[in-house]
NULOVEX-306019 format. One record per residue (C-alpha): x, y, z; residue in three letters. Coordinates in steps of 0.1 Angstrom, whole numbers. Each point is the difference from the previous one (the first is absolute). Layout:
% NULOVEX-306019
- px_py_pz_code
- X_Y_Z_Ala
...
This chain:
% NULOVEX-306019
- px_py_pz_code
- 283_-342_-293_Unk
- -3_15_38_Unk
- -35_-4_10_Unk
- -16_35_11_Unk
- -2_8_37_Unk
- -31_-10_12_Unk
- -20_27_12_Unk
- -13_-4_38_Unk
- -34_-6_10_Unk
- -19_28_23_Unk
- 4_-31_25_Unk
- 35_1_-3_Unk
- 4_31_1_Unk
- -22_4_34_Unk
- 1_-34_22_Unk
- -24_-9_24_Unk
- 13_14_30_Unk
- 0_-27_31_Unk
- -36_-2_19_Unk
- 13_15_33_Unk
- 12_35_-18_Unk
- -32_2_-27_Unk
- -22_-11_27_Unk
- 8_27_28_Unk
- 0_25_-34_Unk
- -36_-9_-4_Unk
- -6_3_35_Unk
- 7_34_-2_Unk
- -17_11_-29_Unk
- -35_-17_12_Unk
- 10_19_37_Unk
- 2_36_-26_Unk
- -33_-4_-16_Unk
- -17_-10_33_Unk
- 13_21_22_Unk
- 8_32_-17_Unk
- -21_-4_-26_Unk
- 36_5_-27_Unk
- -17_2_-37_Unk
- 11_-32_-19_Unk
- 28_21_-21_Unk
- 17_6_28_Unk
- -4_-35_13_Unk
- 14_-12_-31_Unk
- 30_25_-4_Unk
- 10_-6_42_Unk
- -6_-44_-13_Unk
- 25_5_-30_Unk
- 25_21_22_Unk
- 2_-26_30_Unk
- 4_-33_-31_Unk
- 28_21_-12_Unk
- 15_-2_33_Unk
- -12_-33_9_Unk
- 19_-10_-35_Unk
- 31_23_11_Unk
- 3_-23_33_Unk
- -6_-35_-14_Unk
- 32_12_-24_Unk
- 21_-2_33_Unk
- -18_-26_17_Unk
- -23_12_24_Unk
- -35_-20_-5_Unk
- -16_12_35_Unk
- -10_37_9_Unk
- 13_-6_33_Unk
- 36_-5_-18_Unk
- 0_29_-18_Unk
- 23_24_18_Unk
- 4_45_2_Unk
- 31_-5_-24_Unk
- -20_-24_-22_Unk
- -27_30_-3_Unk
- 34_23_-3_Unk
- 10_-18_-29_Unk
- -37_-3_-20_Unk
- -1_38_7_Unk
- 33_9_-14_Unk
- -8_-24_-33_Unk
- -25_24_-4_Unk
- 27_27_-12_Unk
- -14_6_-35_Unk
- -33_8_8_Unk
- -16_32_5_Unk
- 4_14_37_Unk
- -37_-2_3_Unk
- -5_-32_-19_Unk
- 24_-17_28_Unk
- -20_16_25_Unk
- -28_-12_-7_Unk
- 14_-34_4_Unk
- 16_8_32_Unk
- -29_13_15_Unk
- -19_-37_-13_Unk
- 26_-19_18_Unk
- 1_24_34_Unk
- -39_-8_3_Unk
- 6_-35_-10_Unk
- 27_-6_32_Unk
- -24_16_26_Unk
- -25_-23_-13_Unk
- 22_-29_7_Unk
- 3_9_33_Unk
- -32_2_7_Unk
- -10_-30_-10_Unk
- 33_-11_18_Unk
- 18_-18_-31_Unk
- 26_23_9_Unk
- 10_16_35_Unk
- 22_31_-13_Unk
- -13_24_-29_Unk
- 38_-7_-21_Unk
- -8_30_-23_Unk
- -1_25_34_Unk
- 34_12_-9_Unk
- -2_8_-38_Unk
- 1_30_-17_Unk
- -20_8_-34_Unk
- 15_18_-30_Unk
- -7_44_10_Unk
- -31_7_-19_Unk
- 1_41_-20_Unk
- -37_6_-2_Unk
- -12_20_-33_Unk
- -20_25_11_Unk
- -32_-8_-20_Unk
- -5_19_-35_Unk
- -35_21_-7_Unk
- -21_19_-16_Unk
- -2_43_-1_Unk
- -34_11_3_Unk
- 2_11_-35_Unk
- 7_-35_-14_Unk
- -25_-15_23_Unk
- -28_23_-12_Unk
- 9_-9_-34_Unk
- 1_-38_5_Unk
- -33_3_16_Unk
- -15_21_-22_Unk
- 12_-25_-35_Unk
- -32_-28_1_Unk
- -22_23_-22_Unk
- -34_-8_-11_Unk
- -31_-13_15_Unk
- 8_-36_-11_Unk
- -1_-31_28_Unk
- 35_0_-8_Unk
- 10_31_8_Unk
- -24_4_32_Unk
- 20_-34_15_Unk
- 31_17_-8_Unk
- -3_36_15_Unk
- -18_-20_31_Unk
- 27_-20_5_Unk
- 28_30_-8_Unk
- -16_20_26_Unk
- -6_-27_24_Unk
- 35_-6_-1_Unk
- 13_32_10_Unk
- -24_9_23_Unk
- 4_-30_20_Unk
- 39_-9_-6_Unk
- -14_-37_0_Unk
- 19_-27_-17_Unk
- -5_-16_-34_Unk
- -12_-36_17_Unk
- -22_17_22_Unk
- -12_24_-33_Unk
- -5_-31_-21_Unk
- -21_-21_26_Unk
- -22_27_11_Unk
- -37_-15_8_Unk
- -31_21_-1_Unk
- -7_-5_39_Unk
- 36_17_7_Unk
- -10_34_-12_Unk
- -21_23_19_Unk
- -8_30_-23_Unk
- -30_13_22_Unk
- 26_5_31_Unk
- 35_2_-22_Unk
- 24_-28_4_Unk
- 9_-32_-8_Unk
- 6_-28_20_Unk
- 32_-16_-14_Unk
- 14_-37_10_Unk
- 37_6_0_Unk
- 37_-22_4_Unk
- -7_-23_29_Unk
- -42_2_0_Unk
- 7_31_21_Unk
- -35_24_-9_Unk
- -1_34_-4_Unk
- -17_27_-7_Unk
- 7_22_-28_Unk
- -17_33_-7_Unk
- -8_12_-34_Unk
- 3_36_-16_Unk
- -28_21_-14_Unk
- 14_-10_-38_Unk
- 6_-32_7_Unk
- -37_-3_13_Unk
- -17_19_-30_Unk
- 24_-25_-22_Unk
- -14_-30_16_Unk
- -34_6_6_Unk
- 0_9_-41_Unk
- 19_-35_-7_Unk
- -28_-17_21_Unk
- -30_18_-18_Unk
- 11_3_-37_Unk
- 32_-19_-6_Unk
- -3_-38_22_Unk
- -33_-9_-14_Unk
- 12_4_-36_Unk
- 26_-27_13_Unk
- -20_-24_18_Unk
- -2_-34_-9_Unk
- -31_-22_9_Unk
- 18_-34_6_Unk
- 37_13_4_Unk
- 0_35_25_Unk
- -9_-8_39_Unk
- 10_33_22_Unk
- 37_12_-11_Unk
- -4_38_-1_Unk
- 21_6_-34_Unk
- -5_-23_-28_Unk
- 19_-13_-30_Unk
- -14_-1_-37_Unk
- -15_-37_6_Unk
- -15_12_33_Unk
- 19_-16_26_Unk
- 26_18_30_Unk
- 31_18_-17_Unk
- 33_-19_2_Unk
- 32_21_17_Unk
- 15_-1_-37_Unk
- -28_19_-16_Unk
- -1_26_29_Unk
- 41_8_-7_Unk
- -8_0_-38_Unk
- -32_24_3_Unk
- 23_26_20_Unk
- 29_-1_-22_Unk
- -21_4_-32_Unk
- -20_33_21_Unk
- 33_6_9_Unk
- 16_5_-36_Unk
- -34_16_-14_Unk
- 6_27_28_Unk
- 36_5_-18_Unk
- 20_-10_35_Unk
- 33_-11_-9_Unk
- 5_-18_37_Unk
- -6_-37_2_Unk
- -31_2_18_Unk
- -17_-31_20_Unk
- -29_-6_21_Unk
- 30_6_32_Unk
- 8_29_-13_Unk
- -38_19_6_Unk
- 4_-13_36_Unk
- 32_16_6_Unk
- -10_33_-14_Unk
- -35_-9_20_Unk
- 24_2_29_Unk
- 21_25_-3_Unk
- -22_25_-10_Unk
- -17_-8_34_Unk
- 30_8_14_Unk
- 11_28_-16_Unk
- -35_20_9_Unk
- 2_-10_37_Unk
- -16_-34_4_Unk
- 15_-18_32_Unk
- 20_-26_-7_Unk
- -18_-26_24_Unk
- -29_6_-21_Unk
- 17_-9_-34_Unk
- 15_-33_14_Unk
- -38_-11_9_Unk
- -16_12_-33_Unk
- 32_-20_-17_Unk
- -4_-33_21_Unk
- 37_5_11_Unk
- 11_-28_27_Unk
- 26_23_15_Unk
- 1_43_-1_Unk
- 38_-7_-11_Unk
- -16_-8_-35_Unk
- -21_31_-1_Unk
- 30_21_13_Unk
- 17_0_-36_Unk
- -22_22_-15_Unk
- 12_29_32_Unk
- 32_-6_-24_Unk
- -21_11_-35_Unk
- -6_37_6_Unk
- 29_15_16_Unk
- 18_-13_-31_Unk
- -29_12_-21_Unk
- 8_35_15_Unk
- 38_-1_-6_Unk
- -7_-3_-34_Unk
- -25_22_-1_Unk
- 28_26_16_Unk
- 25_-9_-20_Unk
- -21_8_-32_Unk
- -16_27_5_Unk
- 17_23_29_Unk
- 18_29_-20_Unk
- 35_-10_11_Unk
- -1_-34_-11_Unk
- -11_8_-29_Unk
- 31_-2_-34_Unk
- 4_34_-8_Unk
């Protein structure tokens, strides 16, 4: 009788890579968190990308960085083929930053991924909201409950200040400014900003801090998170997406609705009634205006479709 095929180990499956390829790997990441201050997610997706490299090189024999060649890179990008355009991207881009950094700390004296090309990227343009279905997501947290004051608080706080679900979810007391309207929000990168909040969103919050926090407070457990879970301590990202979706469904919206998908509607609607565009990509925390500049895409098609349903000779006869 055929013995069955032993089944590889994770070691197996992922070798140690040899010290002078991990070691410059780790280098970088370390140079990231330092330096740019990169959030240790993205120090741990740009770490995984550059092994799988490393791993794709020590397959044909290079051990050294130095070795490692622009066709070399060629070839890891084109085994990349299956993977979504933005996926391999990403990867790209990891390796691109990883090259200048060998050069700088002058392992390397040519950047041998200057020549490469990524896979084209077809942005989405970003989904939202009407102001009808935002009114009615807003308005689904009934009752005078703590329950219901977090959520409306932290519905309203979402659209009126397009922030993201991290940023949401880690909120501290000493961010918020009620008296003066904003909140001071620590975004990708440790870059601060300042975020300014609506007349709603304020009422919500100031409500949630009187009436609805203090039923939540736990002696021993809460420190200063400003919205609290059931056992008193900060809000995890997972129960933030689940709290929306469930509003969401209450409020009878039949579009798959996340915690993203307030701050593109948060945007847009800037947009759409005149806000200038520099001033979105600060109250975002956008790097780069090119980010911001997708939502310039959102309306015009909003009013093609608006023209194509409702001017008299598109209509079907």
């Amino acid at each position: 009788m055929t013995a069955p095929a032993k089944i590889p180990a994770l070691s197996d499956a992922a070798p140690a890579l040899p010290p002078a390829l991990d070691d410059a790997i780790t280098d970088f990441g370390n140079s990231l968190s330092l330096e740019r201050g990169r959030s240790p997610r993205t120090l741990e997706a740009y770490e995984n990308d550059l092994r799988q490299c490393a791993r794709f090189l020590v397959a044909r024999g290079i051990r050294t960085w130095a070795a490692a060649t622009p066709a070399h890179a060629e070839a890891w990008l084109g085994s990349l083929h299956r993977l979504a355009a933005s996926s391999a991207s990403r990867k790209l881009s990891a390796l691109r930053m990883f090259a200048r950094h060998l050069v700088a700390a002058r392992e390397r004296a040519d950047d041998f991924t200057a020549l490469l090309t990524g896979p084209k990227l077809r942005r989405k343009l970003p989904a939202t909201l009407t102001l009808a279905e935002v009114g009615r997501i807003l308005a689904a947290p009934t009752g005078g409950g703590a329950h219901a004051l977090r959520d409306r608080a932290i519905l309203e706080l979402f659209y009126s200040s397009g922030l993201r679900v991290s940023e949401l979810a880690g909120l501290m007391l000493q961010q918020v400014d009620l008296e003066n309207g904003f909140v001071r929000v620590m975004g990708k990168g440790s870059k601060e900003r300042l975020v300014p909040l609506g007349g709603a969103a304020r009422t919500a919050l100031v409500a949630w801090l009187g009436s609805g926090r203090p039923q939540l407070v736990k002696t021993k457990k809460t420190g200063s998170q400003f919205f609290l879970s059931n056992r008193g301590t900060a809000l995890s990202r997972k129960t933030v997406w689940v709290l929306v979706k469930k509003h969401a469904k209450r409020a009878g919206l039949t579009k798959a609705v996340k915690p993203h998908l307030l701050r593109h509607s948060f945007a847009t609607h800037l947009l759409g009634g005149g806000a200038d565009l520099r001033a979105i990509q600060e109250m975002l925390g956008h790097a780069n205006i090119s980010t911001t500049q997708i939502y310039t895409a959102v309306e015009p098609t909003r009013l093609v479709e608006h023209h194509a349903k409702f001017h008299p000779r598109n209509r079907e006869k």
